[in-house]
ROVEX-884011 format. One record per residue: residue number from 1; residue in one letter; y, z, x of N, C-alpha, C in turn. Coordinates in Angstrom, 1 decimal. Atoms other than C-alpha are relative to their C-alpha. Layout:
ROVEX-884011
   k r   n.py   n.pz   n.px  ca.py  ca.pz  ca.px   c.py   c.pz   c.px
 NUM a      Y      Z      X      Y      Z      X      Y      Z      X
...
//
This chain:
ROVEX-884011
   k r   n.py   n.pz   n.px  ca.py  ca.pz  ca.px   c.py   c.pz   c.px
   1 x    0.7    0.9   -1.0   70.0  -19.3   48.6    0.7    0.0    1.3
   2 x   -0.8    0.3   -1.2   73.0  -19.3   51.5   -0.4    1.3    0.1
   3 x    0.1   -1.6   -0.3   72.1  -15.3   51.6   -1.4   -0.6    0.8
   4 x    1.7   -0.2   -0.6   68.4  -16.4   52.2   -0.4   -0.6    1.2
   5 x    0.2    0.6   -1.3   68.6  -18.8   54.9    1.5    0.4    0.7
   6 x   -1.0   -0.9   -1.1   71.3  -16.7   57.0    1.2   -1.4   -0.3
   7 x   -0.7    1.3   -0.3   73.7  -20.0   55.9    1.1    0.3    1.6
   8 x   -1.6   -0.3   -1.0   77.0  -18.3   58.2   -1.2    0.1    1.8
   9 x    0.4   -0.3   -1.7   74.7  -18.1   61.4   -0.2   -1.9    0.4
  10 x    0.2    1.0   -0.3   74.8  -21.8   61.5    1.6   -0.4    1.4
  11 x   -1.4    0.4   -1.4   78.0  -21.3   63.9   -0.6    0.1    0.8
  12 x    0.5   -0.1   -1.0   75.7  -20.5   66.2   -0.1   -1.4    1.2
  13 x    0.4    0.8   -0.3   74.7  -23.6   67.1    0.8   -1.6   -0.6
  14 x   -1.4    0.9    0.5   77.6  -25.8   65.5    1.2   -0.5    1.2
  15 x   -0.8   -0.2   -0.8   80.0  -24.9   68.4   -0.3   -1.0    0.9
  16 x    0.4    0.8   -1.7   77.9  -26.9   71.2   -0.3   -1.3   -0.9
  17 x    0.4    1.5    0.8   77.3  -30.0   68.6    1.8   -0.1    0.1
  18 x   -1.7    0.7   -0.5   81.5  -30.3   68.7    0.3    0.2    1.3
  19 x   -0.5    0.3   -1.9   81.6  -29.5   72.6   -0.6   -1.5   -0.1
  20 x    1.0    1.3   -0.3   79.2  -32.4   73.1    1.3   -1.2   -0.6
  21 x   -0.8    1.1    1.1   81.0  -34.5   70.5    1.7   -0.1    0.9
  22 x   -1.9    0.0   -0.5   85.1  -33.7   72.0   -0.6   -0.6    1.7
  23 x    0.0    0.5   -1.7   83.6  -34.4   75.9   -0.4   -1.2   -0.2
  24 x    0.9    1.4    0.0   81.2  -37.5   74.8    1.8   -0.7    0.2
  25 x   -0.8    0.5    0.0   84.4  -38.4   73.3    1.6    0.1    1.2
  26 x   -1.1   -0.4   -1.3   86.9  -37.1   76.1    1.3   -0.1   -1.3
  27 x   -1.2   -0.4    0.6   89.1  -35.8   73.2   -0.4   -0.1   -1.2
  28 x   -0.2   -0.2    1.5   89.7  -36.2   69.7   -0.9   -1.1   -1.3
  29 x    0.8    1.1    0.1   86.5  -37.8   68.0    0.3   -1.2   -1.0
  30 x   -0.6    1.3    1.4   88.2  -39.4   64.5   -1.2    1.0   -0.9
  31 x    1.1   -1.0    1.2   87.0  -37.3   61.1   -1.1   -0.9   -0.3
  32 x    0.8    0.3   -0.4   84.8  -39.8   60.8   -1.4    0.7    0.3
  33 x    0.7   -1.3   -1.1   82.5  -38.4   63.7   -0.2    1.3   -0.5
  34 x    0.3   -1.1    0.4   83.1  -35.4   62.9   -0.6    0.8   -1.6
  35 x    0.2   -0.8    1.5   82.5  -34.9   59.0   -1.6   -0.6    0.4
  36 x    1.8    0.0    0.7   78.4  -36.7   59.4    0.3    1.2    1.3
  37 x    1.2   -1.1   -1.0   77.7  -34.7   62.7    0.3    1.4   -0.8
  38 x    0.2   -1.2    0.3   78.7  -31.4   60.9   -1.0   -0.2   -1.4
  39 x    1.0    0.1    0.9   76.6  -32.8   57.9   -1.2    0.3    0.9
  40 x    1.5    0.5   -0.7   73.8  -33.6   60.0   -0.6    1.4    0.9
  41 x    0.1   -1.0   -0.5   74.1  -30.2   61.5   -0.4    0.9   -1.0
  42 x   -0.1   -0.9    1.1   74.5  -28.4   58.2   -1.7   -0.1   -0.9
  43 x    1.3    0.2    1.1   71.3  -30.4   56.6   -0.8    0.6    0.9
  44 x    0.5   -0.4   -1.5   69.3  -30.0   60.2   -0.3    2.0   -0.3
  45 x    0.0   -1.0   -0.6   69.8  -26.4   60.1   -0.5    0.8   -1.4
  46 x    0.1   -0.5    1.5   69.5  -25.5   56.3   -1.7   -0.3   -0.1
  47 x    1.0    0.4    0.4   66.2  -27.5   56.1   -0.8    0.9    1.1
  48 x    0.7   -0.8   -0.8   64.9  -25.4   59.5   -0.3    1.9   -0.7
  49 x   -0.1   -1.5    0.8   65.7  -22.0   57.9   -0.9    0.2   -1.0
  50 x    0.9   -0.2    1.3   64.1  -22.6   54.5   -1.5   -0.1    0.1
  51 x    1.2    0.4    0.1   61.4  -24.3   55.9   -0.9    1.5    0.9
  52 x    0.5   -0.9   -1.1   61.0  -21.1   58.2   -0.4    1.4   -1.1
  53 x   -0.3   -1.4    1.4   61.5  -18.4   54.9   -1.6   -0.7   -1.1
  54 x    1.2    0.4    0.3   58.3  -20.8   53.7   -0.9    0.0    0.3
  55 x    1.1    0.5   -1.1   56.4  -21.1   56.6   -0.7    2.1    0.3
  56 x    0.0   -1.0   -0.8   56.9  -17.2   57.9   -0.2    1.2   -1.9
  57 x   -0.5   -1.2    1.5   56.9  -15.4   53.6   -1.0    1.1    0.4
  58 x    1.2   -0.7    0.0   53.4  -13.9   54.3    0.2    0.8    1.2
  59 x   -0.3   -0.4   -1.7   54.4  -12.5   58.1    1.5    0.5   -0.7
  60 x   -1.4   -0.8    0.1   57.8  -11.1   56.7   -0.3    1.1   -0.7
  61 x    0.8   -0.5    1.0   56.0   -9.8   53.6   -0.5    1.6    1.1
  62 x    0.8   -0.6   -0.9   54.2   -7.5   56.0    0.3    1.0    1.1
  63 x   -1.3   -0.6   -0.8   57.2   -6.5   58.4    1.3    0.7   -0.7
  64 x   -1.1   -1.0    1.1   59.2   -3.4   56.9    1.2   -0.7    0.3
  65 x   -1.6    0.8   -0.3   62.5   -5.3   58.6    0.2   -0.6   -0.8
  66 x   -0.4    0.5    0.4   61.7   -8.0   57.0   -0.7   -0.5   -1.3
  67 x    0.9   -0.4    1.3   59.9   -7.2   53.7    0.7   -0.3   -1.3
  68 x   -1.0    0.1    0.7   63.1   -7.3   52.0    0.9   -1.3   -0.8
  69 x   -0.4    1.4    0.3   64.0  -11.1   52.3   -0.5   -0.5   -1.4
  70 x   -0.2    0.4    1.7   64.2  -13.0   48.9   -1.6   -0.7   -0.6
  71 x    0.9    0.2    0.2   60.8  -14.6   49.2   -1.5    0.8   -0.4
  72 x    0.9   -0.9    0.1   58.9  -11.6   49.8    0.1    1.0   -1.4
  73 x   -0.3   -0.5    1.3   60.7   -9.8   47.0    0.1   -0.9   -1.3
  74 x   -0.1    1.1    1.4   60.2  -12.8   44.5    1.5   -0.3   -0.2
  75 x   -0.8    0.5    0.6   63.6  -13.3   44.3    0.5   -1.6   -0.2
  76 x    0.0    2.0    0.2   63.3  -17.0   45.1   -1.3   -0.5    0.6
  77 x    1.7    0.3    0.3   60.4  -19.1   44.7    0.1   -0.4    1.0
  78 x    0.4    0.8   -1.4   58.5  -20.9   47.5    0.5   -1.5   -0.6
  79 x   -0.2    0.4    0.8   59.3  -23.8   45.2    1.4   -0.9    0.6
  80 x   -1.4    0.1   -0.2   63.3  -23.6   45.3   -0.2   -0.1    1.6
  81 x   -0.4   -0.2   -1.9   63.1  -23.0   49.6   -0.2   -1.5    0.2
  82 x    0.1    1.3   -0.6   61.1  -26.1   49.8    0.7   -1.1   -0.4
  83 x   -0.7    0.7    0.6   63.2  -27.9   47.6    1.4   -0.2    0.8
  84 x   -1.4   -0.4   -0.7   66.4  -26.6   49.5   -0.6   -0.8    1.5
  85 x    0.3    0.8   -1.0   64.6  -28.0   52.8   -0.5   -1.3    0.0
  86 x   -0.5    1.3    0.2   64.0  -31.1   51.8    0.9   -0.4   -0.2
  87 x   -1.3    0.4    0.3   67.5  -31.4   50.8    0.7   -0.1    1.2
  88 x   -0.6    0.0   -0.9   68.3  -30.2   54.2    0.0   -1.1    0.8
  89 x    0.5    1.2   -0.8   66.3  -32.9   55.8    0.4   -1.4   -0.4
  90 x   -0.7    1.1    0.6   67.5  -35.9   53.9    1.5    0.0    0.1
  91 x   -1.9   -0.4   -0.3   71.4  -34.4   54.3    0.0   -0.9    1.9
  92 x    0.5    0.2   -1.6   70.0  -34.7   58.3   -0.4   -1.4    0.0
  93 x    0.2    1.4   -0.1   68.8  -37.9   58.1    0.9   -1.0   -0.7
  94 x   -1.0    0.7    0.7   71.3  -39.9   56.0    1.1    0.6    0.8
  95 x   -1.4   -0.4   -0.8   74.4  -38.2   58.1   -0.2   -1.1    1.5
  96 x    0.1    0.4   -1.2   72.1  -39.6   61.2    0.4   -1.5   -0.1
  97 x    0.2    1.9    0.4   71.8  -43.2   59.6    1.9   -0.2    0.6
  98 x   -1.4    0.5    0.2   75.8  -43.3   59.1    0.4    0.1    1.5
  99 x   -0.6    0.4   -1.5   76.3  -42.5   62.9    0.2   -0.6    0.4
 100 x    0.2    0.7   -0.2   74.7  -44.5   64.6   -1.6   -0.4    0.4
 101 x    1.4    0.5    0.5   70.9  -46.4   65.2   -0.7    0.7    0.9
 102 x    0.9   -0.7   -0.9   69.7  -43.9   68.2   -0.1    1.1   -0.7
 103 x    0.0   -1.4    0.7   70.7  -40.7   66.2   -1.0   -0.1   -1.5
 104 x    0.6    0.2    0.9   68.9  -42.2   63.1   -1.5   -0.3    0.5
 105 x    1.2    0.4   -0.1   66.1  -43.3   65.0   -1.3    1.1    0.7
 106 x    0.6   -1.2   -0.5   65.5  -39.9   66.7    0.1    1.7   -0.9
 107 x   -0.1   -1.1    1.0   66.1  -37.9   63.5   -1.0    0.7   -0.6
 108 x    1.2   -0.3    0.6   62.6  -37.7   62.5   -0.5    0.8    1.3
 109 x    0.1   -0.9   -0.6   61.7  -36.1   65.6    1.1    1.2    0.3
 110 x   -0.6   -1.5    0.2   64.4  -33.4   65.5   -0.4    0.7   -1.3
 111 x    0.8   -1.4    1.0   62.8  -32.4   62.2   -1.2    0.3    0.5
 112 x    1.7   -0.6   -1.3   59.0  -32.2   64.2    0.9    1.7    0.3
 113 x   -0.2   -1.3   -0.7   60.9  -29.7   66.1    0.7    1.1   -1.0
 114 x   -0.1   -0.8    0.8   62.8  -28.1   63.5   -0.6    0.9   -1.1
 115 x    1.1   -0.6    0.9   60.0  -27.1   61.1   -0.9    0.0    0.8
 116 x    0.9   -0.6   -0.3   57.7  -27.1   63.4   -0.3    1.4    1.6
 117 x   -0.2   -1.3   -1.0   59.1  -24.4   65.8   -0.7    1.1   -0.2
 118 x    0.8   -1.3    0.8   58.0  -22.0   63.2   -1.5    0.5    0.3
 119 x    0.8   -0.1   -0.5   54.7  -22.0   64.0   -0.5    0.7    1.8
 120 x    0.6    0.0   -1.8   54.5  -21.8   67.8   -0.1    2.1    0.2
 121 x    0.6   -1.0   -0.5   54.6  -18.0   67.9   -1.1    0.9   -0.5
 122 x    1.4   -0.2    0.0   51.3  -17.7   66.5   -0.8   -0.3    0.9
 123 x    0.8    0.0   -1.4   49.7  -19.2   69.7    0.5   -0.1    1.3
 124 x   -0.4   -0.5   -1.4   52.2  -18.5   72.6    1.4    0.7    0.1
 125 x   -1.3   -1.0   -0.2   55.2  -16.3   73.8    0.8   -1.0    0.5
 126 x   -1.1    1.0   -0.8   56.8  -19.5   75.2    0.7   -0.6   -1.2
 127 x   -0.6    0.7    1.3   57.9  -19.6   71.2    1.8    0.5    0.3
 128 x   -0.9   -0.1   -0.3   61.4  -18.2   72.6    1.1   -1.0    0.5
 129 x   -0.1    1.3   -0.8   61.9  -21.4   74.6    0.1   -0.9   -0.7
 130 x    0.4    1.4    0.9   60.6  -23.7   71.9    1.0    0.0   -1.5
 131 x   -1.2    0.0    1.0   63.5  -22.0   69.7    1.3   -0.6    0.2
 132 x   -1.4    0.1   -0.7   66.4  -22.5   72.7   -0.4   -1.6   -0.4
 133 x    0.3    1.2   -0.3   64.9  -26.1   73.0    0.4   -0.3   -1.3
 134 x    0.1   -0.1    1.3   64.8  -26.6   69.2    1.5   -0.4   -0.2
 135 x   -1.7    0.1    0.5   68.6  -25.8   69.1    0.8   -0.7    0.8
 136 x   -0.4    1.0   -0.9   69.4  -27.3   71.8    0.4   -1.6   -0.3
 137 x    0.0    1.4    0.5   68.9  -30.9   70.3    1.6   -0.1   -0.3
 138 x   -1.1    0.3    0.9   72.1  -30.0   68.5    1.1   -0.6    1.6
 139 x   -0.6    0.9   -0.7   74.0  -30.7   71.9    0.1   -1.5    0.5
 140 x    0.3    0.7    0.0   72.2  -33.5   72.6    0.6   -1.3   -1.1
 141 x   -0.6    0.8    1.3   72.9  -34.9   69.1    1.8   -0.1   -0.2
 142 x   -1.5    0.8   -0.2   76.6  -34.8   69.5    0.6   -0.5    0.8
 143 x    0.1    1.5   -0.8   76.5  -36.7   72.4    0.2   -1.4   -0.5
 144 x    0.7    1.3    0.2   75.0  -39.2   71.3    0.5   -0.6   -1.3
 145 x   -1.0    0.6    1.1   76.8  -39.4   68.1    1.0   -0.6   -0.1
 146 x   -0.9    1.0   -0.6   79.6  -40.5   70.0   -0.1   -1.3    0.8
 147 x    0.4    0.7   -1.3   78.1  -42.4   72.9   -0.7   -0.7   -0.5
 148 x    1.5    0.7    0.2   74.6  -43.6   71.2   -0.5   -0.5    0.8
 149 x    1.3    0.2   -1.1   72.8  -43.2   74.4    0.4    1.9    0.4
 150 x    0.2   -1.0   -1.0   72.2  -40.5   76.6    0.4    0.5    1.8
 151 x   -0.9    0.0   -0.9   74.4  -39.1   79.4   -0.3    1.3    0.6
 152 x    0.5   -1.1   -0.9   73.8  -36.2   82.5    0.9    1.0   -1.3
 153 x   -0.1   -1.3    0.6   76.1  -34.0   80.6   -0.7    0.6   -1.2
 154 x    0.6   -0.4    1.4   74.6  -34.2   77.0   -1.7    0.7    0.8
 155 x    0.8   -0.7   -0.5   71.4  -32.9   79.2    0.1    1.7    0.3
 156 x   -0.6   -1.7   -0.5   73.0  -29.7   80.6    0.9    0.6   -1.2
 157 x   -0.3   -0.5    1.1   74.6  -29.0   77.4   -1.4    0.5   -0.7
 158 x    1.1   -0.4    0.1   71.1  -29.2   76.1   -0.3    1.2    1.0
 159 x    0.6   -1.1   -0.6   69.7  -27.0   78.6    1.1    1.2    0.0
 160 x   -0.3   -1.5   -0.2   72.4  -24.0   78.5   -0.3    0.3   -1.6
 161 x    0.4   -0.7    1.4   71.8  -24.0   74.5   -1.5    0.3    0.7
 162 x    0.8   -0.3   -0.2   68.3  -23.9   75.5   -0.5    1.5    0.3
 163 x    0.2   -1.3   -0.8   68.5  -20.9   78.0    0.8    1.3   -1.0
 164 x   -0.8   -0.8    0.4   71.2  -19.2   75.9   -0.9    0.5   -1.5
 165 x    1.4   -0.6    1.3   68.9  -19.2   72.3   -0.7    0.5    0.5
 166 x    1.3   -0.2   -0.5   65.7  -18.8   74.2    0.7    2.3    1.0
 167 x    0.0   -1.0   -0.5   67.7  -15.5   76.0    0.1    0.6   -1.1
 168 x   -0.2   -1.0    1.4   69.0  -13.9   72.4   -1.1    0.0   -0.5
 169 x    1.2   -0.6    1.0   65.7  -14.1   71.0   -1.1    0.6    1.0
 170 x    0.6   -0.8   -1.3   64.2  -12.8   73.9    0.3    1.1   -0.3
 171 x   -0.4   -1.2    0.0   66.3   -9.8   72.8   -0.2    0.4   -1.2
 172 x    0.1   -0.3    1.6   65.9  -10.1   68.8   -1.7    0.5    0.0
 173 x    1.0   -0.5   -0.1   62.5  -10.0   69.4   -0.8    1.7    0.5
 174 x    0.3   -1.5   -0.4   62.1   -6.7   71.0    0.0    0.9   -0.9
 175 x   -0.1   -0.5    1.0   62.6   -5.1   67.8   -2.0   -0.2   -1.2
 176 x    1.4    0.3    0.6   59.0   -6.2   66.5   -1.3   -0.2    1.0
 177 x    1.0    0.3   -1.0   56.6   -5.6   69.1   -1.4    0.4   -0.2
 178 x    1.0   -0.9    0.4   54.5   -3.2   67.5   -0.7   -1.5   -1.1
 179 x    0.3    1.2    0.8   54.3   -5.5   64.3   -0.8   -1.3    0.4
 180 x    0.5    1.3   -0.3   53.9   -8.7   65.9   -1.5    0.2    0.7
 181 x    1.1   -0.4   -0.7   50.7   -7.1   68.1   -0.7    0.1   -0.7
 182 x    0.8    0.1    1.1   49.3   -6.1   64.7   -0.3   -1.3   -0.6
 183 x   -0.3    1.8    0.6   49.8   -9.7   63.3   -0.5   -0.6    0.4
 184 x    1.0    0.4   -0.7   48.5  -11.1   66.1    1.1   -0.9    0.5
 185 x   -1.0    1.4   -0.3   51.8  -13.4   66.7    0.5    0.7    1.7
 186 x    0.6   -0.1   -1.7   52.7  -13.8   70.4    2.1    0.0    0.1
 187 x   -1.7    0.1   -0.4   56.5  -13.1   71.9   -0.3    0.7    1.7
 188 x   -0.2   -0.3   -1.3   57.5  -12.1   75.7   -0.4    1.8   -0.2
 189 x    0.1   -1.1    0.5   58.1   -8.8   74.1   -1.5    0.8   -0.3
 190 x    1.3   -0.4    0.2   54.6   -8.3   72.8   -0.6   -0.2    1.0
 191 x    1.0    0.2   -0.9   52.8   -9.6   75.6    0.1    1.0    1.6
 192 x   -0.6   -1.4   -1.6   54.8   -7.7   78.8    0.4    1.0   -0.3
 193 x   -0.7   -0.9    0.0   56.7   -5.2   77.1    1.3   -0.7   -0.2
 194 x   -1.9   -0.1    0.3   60.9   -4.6   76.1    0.2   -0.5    1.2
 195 x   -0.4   -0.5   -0.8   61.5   -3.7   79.1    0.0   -1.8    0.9
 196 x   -0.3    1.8   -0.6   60.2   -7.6   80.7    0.8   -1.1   -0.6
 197 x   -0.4    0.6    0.9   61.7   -9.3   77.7    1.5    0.3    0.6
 198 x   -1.9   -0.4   -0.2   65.3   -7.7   78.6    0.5   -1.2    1.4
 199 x    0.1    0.6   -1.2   64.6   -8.9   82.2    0.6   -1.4   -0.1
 200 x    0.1    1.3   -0.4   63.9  -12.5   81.4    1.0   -0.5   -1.1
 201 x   -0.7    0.8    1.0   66.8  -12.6   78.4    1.3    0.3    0.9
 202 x   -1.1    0.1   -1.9   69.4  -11.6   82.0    0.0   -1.6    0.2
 203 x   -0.3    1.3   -1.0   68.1  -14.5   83.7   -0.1   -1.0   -1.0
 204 x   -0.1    1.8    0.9   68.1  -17.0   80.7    1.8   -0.2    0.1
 205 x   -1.0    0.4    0.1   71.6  -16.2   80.2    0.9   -0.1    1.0
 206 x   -0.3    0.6   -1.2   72.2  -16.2   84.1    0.6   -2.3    0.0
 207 x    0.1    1.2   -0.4   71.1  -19.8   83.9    1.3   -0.6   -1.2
 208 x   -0.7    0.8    1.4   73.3  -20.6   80.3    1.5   -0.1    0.8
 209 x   -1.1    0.5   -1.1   76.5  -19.9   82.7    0.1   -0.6    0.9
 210 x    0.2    0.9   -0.8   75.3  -21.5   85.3   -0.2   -1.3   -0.3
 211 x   -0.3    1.0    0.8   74.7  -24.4   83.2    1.5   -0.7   -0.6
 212 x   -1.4    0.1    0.7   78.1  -24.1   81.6    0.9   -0.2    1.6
 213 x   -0.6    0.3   -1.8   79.5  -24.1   85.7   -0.2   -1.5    0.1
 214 x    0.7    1.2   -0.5   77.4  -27.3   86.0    1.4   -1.5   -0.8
 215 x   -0.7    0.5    0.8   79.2  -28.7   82.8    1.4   -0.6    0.0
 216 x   -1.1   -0.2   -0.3   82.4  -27.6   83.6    0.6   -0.9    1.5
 217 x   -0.1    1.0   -1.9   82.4  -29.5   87.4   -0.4   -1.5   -0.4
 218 x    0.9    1.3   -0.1   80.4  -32.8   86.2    1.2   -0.5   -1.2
 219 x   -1.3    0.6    1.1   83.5  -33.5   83.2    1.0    0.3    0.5
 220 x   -1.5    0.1   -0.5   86.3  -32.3   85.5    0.9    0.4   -1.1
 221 x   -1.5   -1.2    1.2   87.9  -29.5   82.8    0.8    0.8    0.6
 222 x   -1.3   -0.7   -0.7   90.8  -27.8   83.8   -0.3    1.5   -0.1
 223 x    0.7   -0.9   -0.3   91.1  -24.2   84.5   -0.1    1.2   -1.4
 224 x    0.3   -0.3    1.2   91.1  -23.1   81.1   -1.3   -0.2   -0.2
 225 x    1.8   -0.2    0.4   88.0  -23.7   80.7   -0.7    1.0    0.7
 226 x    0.8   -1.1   -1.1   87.0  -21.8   84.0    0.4    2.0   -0.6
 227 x   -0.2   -1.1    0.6   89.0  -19.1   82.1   -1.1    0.5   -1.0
 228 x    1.0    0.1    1.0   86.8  -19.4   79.3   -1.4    0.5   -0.3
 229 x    1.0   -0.1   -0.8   83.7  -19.1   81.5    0.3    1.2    0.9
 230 x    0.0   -1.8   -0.2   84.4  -15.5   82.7    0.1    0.6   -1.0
 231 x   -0.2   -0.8    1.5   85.3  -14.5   79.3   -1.8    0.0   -0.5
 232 x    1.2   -0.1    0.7   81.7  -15.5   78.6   -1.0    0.9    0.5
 233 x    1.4   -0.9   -1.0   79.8  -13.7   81.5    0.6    1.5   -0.4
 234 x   -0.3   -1.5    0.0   81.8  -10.5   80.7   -0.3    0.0   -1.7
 235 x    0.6   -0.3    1.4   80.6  -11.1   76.9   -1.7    0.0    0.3
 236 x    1.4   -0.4   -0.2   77.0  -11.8   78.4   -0.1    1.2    0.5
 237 x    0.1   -1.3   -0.4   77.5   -8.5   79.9   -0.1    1.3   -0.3
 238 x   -0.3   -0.7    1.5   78.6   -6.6   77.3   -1.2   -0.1   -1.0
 239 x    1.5    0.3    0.9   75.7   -8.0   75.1   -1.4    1.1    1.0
 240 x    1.4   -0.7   -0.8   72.9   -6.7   77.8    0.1    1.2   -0.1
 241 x   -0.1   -1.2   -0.3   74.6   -3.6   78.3   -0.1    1.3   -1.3
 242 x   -0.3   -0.4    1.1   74.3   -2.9   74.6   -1.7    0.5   -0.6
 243 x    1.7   -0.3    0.0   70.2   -2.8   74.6   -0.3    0.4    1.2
 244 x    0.6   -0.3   -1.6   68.1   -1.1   77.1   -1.4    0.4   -0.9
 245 x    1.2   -0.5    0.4   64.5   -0.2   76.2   -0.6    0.8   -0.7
 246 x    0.6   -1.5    1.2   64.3    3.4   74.9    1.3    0.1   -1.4
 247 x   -0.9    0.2    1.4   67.8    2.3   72.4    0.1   -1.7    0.1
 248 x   -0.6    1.4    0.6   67.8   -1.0   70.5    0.5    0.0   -1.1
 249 x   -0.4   -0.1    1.2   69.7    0.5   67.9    1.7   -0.6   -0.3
 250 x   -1.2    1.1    0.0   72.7   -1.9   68.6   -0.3   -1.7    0.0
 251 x    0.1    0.9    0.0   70.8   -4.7   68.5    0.5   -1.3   -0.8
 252 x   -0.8    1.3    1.0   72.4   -6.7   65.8    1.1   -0.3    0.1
 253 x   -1.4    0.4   -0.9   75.7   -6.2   67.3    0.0   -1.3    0.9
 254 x    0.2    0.9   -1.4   74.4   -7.9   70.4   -0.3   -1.3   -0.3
 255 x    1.0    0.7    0.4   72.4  -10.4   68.5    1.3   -1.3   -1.0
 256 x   -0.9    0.9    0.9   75.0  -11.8   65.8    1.5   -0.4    0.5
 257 x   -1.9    0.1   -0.2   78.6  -10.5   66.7    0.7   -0.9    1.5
 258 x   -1.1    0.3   -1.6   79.0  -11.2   70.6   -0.2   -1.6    0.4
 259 x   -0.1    1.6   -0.6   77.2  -14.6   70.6    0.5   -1.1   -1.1
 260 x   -0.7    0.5    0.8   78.9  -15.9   67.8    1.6   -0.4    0.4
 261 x   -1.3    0.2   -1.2   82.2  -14.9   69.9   -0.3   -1.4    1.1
 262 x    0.0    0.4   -1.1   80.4  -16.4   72.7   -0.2   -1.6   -0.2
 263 x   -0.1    1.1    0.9   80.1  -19.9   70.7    1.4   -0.4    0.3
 264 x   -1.4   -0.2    0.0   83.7  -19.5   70.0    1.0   -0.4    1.2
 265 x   -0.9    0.0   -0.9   85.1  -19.4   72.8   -0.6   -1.2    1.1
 266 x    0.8    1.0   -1.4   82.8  -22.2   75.2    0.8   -0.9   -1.2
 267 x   -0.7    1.2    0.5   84.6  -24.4   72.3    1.6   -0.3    0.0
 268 x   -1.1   -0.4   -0.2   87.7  -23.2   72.3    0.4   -0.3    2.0
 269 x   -0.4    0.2   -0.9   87.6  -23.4   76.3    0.3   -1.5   -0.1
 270 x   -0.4    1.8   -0.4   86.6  -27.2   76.6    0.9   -0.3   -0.6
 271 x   -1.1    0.8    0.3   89.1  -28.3   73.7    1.1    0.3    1.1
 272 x   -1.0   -0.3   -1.1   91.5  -26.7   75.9    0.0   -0.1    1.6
 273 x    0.0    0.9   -1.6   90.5  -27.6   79.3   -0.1   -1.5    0.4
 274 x    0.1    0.9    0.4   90.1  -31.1   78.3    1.4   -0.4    1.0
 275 x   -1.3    0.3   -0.4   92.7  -33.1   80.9    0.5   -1.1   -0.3
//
């Protein structure tokens, strides 16, 4: 089941739920804090996954990439997934409750968005966006797990997860363009071409540093951080320079390994620029 829903890619999006959480808090939140929001992260993200390996069996089924997944090959029933995503979502909601009364009260809409992401790229290409957004909450949510309100930076945290997801699947995407056209499902990639997809997954992650600049100035981090923040643009760089149009046969490099690093290290800056 942790093979079927990618469990280890949940670092993705783990990293900017403890930025959020160490700046809300301006340091060291108490385990506490920290053990629901990584529940609330863990259920959150497990119950999106499964519900996506449910939602997407027929559409994988169909795509030699992803023909192979456990659903399509019977290895696990629709049954067990949905079972596992409910579990997710109840983990997600009960972590939210113990928080506090804004994160419990806005937990039912972060599943809306989490299960129902899935869907959106059957009627538009703007489902890249509605993934960044999607993941995005998770900064938002460790905000507010500290704070229980809403603050400029838990915003711009939101928005560079936004731009920063919404650019990597900008690039994952490229890989199914043919497929998806057959299918009938809708991506940047299918609709303009690689070639505009590459373009507009630049300027997402343009804006995800520039966001992260924004970040970095509006909490007054020291220059460890700013270190931190060229480490990332020369890893966004490295990522781009790894796909081009007529080869995407590095794309899983680019896709898993560098922004996993690039997680890594925007967490690793703030603890350490923290003054």
């Amino acid at each position: 089941m942790l093979e079927a829903i990618k469990f280890e890619h949940t670092l993705f999006a783990l990293p900017f739920a403890y930025i959020a959480m160490v700046l809300a808090a301006g340091g060291w939140p108490g385990w506490r804090t920290l053990g629901w929001v990584t529940a609330a992260m863990v259920g959150g993200r497990t119950c999106a996954m499964a519900a996506n390996r449910v939602v997407d069996r027929f559409i994988d089924a169909r795509n030699p990439r992803t023909a192979g997944r456990h659903l399509p090959r019977g290895l696990l029933g629709v049954g067990e997934m949905r079972a596992l995503a409910i579990a997710g979502a109840l983990l997600m909601v009960v972590a939210a409750w113990m928080l506090n009364p804004l994160c419990f009260m806005l937990a039912p809409l972060a599943l809306v968005f989490l299960v129902g992401y899935h869907y959106t790229k059957r009627f538009t290409w703007l489902s890249h966006w509605v993934l960044g957004f999607t993941d995005g909450i998770a900064g938002a949510a460790g905000w507010i797990a500290v704070r229980g309100q809403f603050d400029p930076p838990a915003f711009v945290i939101w928005f560079a997860l936004t731009t920063w997801i919404g650019g990597f699947d900008l690039i994952y995407a490229c890989q199914d363009v043919e497929i998806d056209r057959t299918q009938g499902l809708h991506s940047v990639a299918a609709r303009f071409g690689v070639r505009a997809s590459l373009i507009a997954a630049r300027v997402n992650h343009a804006l995800t540093a520039l966001a992260l600049a924004v970040l970095g100035w509006q909490v007054a981090l020291g220059p460890i951080y700013w270190v931190g923040w060229l480490a990332v643009i020369a890893l966004f760089a490295y990522e781009h320079s790894l796909v081009n149009p007529r080869d995407l046969s590095r794309l899983d490099v680019a896709f898993f390994n560098v922004n996993g690093y690039i997680a890594l290290i925007v967490l690793a800056a703030v603890v350490l620029g923290l003054r």
